[in-house]
MIPAPA-336443 format. One record per residue (C-alpha): x, y, z. Coordinates in nm, 2 decimals. Layout:
// MIPAPA-336443
[atom [X, Y, Z]]
...
***
This chain:
// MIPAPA-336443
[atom [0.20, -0.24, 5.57]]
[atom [0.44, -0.16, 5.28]]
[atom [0.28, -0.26, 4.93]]
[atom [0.48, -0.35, 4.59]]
[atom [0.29, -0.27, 4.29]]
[atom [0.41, -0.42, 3.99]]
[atom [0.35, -0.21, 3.70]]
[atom [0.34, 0.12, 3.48]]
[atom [0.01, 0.27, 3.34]]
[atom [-0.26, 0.45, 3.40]]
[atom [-0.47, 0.15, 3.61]]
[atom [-0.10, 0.12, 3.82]]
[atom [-0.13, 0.48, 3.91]]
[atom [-0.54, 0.43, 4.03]]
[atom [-0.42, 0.14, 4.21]]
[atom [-0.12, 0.31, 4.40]]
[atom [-0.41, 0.64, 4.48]]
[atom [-0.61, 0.36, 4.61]]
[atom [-0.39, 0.21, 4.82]]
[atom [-0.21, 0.53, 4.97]]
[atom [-0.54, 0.60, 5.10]]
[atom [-0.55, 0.27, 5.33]]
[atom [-0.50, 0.37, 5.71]]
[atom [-0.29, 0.11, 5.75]]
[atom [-0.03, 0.15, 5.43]]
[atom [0.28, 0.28, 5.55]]
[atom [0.44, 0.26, 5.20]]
[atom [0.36, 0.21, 4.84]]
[atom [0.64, 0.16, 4.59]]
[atom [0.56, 0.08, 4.27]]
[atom [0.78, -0.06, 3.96]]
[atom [0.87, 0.09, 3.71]]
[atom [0.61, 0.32, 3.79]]
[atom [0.58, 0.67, 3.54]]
[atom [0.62, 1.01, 3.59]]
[atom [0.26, 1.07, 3.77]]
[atom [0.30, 0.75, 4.01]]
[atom [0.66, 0.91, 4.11]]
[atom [0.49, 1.20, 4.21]]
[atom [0.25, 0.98, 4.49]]
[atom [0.54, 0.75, 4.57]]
[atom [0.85, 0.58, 4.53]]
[atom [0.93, 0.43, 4.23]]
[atom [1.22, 0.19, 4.13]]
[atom [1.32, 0.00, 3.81]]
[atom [1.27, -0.30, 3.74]]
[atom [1.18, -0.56, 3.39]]
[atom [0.82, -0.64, 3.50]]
[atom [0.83, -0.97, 3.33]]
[atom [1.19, -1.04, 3.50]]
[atom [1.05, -1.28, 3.78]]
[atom [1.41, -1.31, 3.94]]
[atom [1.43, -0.94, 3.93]]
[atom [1.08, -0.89, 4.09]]
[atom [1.17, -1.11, 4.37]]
[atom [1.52, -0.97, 4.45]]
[atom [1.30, -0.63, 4.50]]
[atom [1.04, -0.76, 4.70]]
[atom [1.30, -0.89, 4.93]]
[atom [1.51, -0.58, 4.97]]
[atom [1.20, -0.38, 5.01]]
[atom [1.01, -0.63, 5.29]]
[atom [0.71, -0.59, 5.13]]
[atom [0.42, -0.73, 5.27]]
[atom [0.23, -0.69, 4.97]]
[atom [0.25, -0.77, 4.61]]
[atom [0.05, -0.63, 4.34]]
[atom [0.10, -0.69, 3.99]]
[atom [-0.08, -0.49, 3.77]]
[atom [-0.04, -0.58, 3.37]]
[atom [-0.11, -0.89, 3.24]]
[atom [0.25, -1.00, 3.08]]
[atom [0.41, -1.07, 3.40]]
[atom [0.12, -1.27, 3.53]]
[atom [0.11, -1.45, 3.22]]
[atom [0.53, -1.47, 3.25]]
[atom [0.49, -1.64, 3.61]]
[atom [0.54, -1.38, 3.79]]
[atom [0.32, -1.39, 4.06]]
[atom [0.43, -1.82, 4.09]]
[atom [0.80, -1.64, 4.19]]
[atom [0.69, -1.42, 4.44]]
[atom [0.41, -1.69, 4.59]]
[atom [0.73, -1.96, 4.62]]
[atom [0.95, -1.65, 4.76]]
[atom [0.67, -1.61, 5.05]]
[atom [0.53, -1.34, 4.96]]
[atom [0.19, -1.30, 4.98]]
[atom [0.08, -1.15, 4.64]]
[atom [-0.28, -1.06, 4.48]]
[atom [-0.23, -1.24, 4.12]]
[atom [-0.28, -1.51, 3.94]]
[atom [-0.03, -1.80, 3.88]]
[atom [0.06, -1.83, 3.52]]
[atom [-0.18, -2.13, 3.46]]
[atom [-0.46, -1.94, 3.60]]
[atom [-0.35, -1.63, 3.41]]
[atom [-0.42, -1.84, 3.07]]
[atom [-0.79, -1.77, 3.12]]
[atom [-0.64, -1.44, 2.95]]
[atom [-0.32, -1.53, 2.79]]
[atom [-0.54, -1.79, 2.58]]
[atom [-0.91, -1.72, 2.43]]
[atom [-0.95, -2.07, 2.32]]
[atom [-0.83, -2.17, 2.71]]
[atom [-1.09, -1.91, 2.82]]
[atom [-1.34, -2.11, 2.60]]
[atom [-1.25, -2.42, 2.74]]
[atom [-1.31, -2.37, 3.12]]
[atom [-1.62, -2.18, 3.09]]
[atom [-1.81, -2.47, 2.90]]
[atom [-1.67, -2.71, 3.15]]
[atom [-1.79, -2.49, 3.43]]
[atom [-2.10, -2.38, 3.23]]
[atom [-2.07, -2.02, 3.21]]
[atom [-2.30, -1.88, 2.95]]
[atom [-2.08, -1.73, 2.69]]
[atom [-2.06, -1.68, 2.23]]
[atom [-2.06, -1.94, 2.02]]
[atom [-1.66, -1.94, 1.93]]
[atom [-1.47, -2.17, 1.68]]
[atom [-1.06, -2.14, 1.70]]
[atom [-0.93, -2.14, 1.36]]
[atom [-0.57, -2.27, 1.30]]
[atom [-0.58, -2.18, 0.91]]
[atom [-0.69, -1.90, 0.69]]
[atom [-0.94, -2.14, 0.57]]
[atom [-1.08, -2.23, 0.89]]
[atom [-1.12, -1.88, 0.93]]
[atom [-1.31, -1.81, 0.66]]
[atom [-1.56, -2.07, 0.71]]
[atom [-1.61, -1.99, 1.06]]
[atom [-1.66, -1.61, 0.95]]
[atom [-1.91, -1.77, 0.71]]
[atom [-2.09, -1.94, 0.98]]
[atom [-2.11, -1.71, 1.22]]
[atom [-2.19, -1.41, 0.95]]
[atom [-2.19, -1.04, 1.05]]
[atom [-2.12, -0.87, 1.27]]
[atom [-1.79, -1.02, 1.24]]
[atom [-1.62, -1.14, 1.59]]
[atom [-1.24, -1.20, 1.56]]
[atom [-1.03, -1.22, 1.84]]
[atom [-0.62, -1.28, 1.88]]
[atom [-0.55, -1.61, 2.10]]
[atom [-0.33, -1.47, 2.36]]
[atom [-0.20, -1.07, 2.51]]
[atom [-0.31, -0.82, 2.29]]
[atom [-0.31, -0.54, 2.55]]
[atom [-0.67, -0.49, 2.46]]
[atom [-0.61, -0.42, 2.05]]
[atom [-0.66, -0.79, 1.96]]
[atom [-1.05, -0.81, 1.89]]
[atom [-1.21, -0.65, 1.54]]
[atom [-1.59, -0.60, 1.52]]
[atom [-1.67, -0.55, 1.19]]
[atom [-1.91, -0.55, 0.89]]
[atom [-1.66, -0.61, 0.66]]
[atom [-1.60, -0.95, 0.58]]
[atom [-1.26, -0.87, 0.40]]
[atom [-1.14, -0.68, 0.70]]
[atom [-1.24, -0.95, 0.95]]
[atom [-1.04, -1.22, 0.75]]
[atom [-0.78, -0.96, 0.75]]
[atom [-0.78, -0.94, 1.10]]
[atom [-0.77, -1.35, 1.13]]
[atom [-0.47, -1.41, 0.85]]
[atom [-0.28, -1.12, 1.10]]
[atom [-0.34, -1.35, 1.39]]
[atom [-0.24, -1.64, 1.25]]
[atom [0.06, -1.48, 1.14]]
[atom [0.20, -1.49, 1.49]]
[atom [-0.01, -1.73, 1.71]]
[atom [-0.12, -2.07, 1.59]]
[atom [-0.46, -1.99, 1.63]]
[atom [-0.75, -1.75, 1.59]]
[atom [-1.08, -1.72, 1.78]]
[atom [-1.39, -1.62, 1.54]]
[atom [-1.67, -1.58, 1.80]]
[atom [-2.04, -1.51, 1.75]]
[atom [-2.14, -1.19, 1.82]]
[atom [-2.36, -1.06, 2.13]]
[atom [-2.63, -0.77, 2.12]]
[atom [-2.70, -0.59, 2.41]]
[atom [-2.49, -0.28, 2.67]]
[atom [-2.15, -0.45, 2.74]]
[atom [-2.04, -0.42, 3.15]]
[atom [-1.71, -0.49, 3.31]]
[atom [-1.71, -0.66, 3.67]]
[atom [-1.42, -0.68, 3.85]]
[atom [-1.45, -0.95, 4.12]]
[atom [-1.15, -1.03, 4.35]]
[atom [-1.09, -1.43, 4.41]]
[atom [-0.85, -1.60, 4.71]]
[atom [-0.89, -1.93, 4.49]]
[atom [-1.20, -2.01, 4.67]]
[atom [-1.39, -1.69, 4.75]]
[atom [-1.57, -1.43, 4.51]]
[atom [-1.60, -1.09, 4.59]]
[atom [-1.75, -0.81, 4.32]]
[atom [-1.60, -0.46, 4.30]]
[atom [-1.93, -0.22, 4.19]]
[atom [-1.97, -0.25, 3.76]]
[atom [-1.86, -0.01, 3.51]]
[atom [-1.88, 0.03, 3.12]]
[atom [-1.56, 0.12, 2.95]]
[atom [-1.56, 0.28, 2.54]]
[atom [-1.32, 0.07, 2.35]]
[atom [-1.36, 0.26, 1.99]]
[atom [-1.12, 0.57, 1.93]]
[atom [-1.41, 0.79, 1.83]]
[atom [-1.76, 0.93, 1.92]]
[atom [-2.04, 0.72, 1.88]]
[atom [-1.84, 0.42, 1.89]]
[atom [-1.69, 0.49, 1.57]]
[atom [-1.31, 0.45, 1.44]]
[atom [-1.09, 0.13, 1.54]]
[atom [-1.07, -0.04, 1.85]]
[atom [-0.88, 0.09, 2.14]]
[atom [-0.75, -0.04, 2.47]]
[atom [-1.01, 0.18, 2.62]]
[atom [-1.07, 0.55, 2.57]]
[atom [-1.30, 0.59, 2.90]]
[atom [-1.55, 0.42, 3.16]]
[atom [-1.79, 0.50, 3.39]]
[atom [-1.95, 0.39, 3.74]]
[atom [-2.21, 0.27, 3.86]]
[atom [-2.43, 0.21, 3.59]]
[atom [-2.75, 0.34, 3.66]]
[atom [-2.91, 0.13, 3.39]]
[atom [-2.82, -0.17, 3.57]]
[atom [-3.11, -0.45, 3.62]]
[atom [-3.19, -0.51, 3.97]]
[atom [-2.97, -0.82, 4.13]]
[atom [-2.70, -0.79, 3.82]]
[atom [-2.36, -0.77, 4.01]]
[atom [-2.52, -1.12, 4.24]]
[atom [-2.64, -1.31, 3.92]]
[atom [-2.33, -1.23, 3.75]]
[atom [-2.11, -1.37, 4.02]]
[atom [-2.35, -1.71, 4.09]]
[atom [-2.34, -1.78, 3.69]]
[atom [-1.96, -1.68, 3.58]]
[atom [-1.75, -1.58, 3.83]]
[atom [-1.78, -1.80, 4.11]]
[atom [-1.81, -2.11, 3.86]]
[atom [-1.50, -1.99, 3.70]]
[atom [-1.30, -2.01, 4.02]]
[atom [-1.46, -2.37, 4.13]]
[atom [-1.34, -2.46, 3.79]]
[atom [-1.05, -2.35, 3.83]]
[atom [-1.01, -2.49, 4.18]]
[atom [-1.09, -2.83, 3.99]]
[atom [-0.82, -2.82, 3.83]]
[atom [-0.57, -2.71, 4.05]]
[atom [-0.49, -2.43, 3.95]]
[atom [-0.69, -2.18, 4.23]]
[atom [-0.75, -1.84, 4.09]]
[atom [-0.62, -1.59, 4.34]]
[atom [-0.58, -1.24, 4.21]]
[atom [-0.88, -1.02, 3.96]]
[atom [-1.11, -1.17, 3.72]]
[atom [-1.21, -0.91, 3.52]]
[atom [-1.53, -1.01, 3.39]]
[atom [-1.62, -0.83, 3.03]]
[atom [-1.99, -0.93, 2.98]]
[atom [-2.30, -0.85, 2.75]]
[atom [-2.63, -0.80, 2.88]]
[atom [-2.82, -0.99, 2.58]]
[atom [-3.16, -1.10, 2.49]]
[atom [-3.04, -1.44, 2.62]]
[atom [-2.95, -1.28, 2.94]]
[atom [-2.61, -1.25, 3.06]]
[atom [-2.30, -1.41, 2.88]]
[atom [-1.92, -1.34, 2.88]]
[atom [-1.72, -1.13, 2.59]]
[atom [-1.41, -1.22, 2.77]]
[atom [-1.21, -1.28, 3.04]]
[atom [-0.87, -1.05, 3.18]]
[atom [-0.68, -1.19, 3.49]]
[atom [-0.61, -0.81, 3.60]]
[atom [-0.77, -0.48, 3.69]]
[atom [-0.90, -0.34, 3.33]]
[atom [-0.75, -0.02, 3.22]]
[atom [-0.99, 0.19, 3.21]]
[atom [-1.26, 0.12, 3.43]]
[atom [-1.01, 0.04, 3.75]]
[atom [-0.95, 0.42, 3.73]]
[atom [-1.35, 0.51, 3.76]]
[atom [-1.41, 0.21, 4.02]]
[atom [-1.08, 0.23, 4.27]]
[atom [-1.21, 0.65, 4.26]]
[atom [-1.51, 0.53, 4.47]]
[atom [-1.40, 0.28, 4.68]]
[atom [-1.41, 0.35, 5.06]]
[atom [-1.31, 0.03, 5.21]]
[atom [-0.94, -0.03, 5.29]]
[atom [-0.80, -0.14, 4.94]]
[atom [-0.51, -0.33, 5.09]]
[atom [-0.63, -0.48, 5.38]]
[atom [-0.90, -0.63, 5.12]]
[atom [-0.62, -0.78, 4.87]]
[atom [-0.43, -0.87, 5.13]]
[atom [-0.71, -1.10, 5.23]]
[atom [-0.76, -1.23, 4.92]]
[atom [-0.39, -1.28, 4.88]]
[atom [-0.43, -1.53, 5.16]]
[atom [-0.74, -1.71, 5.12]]
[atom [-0.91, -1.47, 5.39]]
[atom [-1.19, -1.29, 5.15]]
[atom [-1.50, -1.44, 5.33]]
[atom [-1.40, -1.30, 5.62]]
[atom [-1.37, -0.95, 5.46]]
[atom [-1.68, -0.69, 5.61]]
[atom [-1.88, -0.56, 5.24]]
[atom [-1.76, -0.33, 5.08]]
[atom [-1.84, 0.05, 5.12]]
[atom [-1.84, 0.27, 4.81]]
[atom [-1.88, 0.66, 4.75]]
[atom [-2.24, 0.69, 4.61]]
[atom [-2.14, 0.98, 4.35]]
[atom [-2.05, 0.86, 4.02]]
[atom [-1.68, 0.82, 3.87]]
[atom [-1.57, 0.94, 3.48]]
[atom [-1.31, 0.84, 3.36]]
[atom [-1.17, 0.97, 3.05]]
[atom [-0.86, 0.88, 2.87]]
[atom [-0.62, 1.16, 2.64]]
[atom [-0.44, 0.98, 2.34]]
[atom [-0.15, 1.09, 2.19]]
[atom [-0.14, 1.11, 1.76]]
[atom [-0.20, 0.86, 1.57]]
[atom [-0.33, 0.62, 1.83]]
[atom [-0.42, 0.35, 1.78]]
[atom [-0.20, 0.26, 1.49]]
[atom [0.10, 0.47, 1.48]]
[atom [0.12, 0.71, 1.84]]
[atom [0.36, 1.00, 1.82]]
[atom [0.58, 1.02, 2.14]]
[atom [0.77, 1.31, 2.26]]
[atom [0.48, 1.57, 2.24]]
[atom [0.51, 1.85, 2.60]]
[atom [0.23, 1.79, 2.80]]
[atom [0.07, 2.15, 2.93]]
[atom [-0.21, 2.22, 3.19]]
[atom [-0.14, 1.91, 3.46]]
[atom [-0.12, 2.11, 3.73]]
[atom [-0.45, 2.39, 3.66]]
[atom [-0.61, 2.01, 3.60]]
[atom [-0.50, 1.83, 3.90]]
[atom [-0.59, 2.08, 4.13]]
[atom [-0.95, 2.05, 4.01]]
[atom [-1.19, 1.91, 4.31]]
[atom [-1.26, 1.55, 4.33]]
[atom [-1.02, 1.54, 4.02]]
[atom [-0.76, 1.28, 3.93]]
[atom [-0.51, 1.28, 3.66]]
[atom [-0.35, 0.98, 3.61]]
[atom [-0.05, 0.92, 3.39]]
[atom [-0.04, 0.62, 3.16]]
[atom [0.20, 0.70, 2.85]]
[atom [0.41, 0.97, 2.98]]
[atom [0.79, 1.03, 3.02]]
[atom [1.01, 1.32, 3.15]]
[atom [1.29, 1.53, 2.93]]
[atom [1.60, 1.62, 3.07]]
[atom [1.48, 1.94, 3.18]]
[atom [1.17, 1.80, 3.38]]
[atom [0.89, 1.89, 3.10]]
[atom [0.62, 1.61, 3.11]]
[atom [0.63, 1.43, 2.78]]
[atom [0.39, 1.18, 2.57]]
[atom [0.55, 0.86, 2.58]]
[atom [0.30, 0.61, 2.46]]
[atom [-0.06, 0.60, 2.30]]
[atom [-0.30, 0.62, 2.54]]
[atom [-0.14, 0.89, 2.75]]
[atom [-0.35, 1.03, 3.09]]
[atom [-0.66, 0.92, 3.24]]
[atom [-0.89, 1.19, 3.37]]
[atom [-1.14, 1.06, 3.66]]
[atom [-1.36, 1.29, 3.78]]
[atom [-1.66, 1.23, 4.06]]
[atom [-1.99, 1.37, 4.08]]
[atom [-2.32, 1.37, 4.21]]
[atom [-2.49, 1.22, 3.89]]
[atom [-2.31, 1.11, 3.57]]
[atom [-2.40, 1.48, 3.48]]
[atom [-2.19, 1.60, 3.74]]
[atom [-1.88, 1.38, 3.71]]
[atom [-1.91, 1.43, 3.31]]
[atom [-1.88, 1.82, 3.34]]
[atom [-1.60, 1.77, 3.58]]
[atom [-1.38, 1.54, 3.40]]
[atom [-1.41, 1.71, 3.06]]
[atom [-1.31, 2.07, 3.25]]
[atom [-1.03, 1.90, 3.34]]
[atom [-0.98, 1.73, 2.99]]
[atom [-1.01, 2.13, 2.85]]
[atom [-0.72, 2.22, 3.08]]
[atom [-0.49, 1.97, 2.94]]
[atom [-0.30, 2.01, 2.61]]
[atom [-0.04, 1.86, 2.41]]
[atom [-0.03, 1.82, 1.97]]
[atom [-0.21, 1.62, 1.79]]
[atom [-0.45, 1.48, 2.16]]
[atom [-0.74, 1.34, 2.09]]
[atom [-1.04, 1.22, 2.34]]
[atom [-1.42, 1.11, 2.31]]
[atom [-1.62, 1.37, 2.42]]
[atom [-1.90, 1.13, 2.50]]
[atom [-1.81, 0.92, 2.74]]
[atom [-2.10, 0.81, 3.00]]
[atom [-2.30, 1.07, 2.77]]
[atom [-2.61, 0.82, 2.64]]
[atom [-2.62, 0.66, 3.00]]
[atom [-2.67, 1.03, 3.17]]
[atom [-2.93, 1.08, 2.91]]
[atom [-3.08, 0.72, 3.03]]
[atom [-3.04, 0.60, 2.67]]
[atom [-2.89, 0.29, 2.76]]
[atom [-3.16, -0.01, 2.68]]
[atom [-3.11, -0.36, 2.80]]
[atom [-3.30, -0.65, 2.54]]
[atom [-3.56, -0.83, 2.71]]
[atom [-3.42, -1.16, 2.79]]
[atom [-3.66, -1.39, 2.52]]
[atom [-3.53, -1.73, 2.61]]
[atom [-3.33, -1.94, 2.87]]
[atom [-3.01, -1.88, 2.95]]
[atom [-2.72, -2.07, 2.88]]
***
């Protein structure tokens, strides 16, 4: 089998680790690719959002296979090209991939399909805005309606930064989404869907602030963690009978079958479990901690879902150790990353056991010196016996690795390894 995958970070490169290690891949090319996914495989160029230009590469490659990573081409129609070009492809179509490019779309089809889910009011003024703010009161919940590439949602105190937030949505989308906000641990579930089918991946937690104790401004992700050891008993199957498969009957509904990821961000609150948002791609972090434990075939198992075969797929095996995965920023990130800082230590890291380093922002000067080239820059994923284990083995490899001005959370998976993590006793009916 010779497998496409669309795309350029750090979840890319976990996805193209994954797939290599498929007896029956042949080839993985990936495109654009980085530096660190170049070093696994072939990479060629290509506009990810350029659906004509996808296509004319899947064709002169024969692949069997088509992955696309990121959300921006799936949201572009990507995925619709390669479907119509035969190819099978594990994506959503771009009206499926609105469950992400739209929050107020994401709204819509889970009260139709009653998933349990905030209390959300989409604001088309700054005035709207404000009262909704005012309603809702804090925390403060406001979310960009459409790609952010993670950095759309403030949670704040502050009701002048929150309004902020809203008037700097508005100023580029015609609508805002103030939300209500939900207490409890946050997980992420990826669950693979053939438009019919739902299959969950094992549950992680990623760490979306840029600093310890879940301090600073929102990232895209500065690290994750899996399994969760916390985790109430029958989560994963309650999670997929009450959001995920309803979601993709909905979606079936209304013909437009979801085929492809639903990445499933939830809160575990006191009124049990409801959804902080829906991505129609593997999440970046987590994919990094969650594809490090999978033993199952990766292709052969989005190959079935790319053609409607996933209920015929065997369950899932997974690597009982735990995965860390924890991400080095460049300066300045999240507002104003610095690029063009040399990378040192790559090699003394990589060759770490049971150690991955996996390039996200990164680029390559003339003279072959690995540079920063974006804000969130590697991703270190480590496995372990215990979150203990995989902890100490990720952050000796994080020690190894240098470059000015790099920053990292030192705590990632930390208050779950100390069995800190509390889930609220669920006081009232769900929904």
């Amino acid at each position: 089998m010779k497998v496409l995958v669309i795309g350029s970070g750090a979840r890319e490169h976990a996805l193209v680790a994954a797939l290599s290690r498929d007896p029956q891949v042949e080839a993985v090319i990936a495109a654009p690719g980085n530096p660190g996914i170049g070093r696994m495989c072939e990479t060629r160029p290509v506009d990810a959002t350029d659906s004509a230009a996808v296509v004319d590469l899947a064709e002169e490659l024969d692949a069997d296979l088509v992955v696309v990573g990121p959300e921006a081409p799936l949201v572009a129609g990507v995925a619709d090209a390669l479907r119509q070009a035969s190819f099978p492809v594990f994506g959503p179509g771009q009206e499926a991939a609105t469950l992400e490019g739209s929050k107020a779309f994401a709204k819509e089809v889970m009260a139709a399909a009653g998933v349990p889910t905030a209390a959300a009011v989409p604001a088309a003024t700054e005035g709207e805005a404000q009262a909704a703010l005012d309603r809702f009161g804090a925390p403060y919940v406001v979310k960009a309606d459409g790609l952010a590439a993670g950095k759309g949602v403030v949670v704040t105190d502050d009701f002048d930064a929150a309004l902020t937030h809203a008037t700097s949505c508005l100023a580029v989308s015609d609508r805002v989404v103030i939300e209500d906000y939900l207490d409890g641990p946050e997980v992420s579930l990826f669950v693979l869907c053939d438009g019919t089918t739902a299959l969950p991946l094992e549950p992680a937690q990623d760490f979306k602030r840029i600093s310890d104790g879940d301090s600073g401004p929102n990232t895209g992700g500065m690290g994750a963690y899996s399994p969760l050891p916390w985790a109430p008993p029958g989560m994963v199957d309650e999670i997929v009978a009450t959001v995920a498969q309803p979601v993709v009957d909905e979606m079936a509904r209304r013909g437009s079958p979801f085929t492809g990821l639903l990445y499933c961000g939830l809160a575990l609150t006191r009124n049990g479990i409801e959804v902080v948002e829906f991505n129609v791609r593997f999440g970046d972090p987590e994919t990094q901690a969650v594809l490090a434990r999978l033993r199952s075939p990766l292709a052969q198992t989005l190959l079935a879902a790319a053609e409607g075969r996933l209920a015929q797929v065997p369950a899932l095996e997974w690597d009982p150790r735990s995965a860390v995965a924890v991400v080095l920023a460049a300066h300045g990130y999240p507002e104003a990353p610095r690029t063009g800082d040399p990378i040192s230590g790559l090699e003394e890291a990589s060759a770490l056991a049971d150690t991955l380093v996996l390039h996200a922002g990164t680029t390559t000067s003339a003279q072959g010196e690995t540079l920063t080239g974006g804000g969130r820059v590697l991703s270190v994923v480590a496995l372990g016996e215990d979150l203990d284990a995989a902890r100490a083995r990720a952050y000796e490899a994080v020690e190894l690795i240098g470059f000015d001005g790099e920053q990292h959370r030192g705590d990632i998976a930390l208050t779950a390894a100390q069995g800190r993590v509390t889930v609220p006793v669920r006081t009232g009916a769900q929904g």
